[in-house]
C-alpha positions as CSV (number, residue, x, y, z in Angstrom):
1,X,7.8,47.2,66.2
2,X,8.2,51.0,66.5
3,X,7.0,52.7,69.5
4,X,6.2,56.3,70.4
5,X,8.9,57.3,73.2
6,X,10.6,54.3,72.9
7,X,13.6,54.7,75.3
8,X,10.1,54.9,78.6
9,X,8.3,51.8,76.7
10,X,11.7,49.6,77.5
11,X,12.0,50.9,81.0
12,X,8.2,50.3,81.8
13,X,8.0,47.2,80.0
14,X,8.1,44.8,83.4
15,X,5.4,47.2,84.0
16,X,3.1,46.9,81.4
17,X,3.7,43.2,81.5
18,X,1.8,43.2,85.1
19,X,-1.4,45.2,83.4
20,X,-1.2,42.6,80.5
21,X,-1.7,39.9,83.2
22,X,-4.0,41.8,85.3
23,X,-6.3,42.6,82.3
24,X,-6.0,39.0,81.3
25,X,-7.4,37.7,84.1
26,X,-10.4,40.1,83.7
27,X,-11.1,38.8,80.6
28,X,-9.1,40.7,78.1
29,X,-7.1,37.7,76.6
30,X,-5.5,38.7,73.4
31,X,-4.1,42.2,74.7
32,X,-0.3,42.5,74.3
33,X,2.1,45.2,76.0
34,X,1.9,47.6,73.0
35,X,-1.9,47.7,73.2
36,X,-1.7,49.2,76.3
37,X,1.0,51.5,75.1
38,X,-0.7,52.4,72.5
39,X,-3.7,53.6,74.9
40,X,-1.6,55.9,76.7
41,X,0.2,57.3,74.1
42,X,-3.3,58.1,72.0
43,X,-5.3,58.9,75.2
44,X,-3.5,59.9,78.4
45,X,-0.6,61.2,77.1
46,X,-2.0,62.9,73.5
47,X,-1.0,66.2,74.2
48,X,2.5,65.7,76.3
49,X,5.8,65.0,74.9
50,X,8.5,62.7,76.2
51,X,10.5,65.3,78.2
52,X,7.2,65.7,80.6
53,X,6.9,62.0,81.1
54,X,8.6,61.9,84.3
55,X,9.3,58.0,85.1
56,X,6.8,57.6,88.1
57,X,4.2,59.0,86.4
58,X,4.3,57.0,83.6
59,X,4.4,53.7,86.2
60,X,1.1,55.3,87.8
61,X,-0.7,55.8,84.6
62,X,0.0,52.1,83.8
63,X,-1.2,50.8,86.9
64,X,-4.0,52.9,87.2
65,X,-5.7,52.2,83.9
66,X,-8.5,50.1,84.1
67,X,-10.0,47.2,81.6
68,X,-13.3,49.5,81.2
69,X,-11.0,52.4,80.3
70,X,-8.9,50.5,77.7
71,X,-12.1,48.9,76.7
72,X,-14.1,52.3,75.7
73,X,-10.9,53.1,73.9
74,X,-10.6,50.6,71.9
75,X,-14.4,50.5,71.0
76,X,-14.2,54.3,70.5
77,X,-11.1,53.6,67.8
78,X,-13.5,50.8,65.9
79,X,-15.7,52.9,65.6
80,X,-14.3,55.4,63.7
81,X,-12.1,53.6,61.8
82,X,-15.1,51.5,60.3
83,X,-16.6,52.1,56.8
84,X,-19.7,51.2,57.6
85,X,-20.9,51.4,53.7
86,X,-18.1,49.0,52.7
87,X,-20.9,46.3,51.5
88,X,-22.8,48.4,49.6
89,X,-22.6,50.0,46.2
90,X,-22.4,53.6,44.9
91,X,-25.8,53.5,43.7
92,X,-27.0,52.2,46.9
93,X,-24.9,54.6,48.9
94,X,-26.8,57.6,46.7
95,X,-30.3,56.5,47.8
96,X,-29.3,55.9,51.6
97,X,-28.6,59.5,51.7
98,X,-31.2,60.8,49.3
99,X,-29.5,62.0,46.3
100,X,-31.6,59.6,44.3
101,X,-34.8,58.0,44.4
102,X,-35.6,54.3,45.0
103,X,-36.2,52.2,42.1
104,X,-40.0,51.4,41.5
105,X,-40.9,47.9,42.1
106,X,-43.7,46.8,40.1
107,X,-46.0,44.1,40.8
């Protein structure tokens, strides 16, 4: 497993262990410590690097994240990741966005 910022993760681990079980018992079952890491690093963190991320406020940013938050998150990342043509062929792609016409069907 590689983690951004590692040397944090390992002293916050404890920490994220708590969320795991908090956002287990809402529901979120198969959510692991580096899930959640993962959240902050993409999304509350984007834009800082490891010599801002003071200890404390990394433990507040853990506990403060909710399962709604992590949820949109993780919805927002499916989403565009996803090929949504992946079932369909180039031919079929080409008349979805009108490059082509529609084969006649004849009775």
């Amino acid at each position: 497993m590689v983690v951004q910022y590692e040397k944090i993760f390992t002293k916050v681990l404890p920490v994220l262990n708590i969320k795991k079980a908090d956002f287990k018992m809402e529901g979120l079952k198969s959510i692991t410590e580096q899930d959640i890491w993962r959240f902050l690093v993409s999304k509350k963190w984007k834009k800082m690097s490891e010599a801002d991320l003071a200890l404390h406020r990394v433990i507040a940013d853990i506990f403060s994240l909710t399962a709604a938050q992590y949820m949109t998150f993780t919805q927002v990342e499916e989403l565009k990741s996803a090929n949504w043509f992946a079932s369909i062929n180039d031919e079929e792609l080409q008349i979805l966005i009108g490059n082509q016409h529609s084969p006649k069907i004849t009775s």
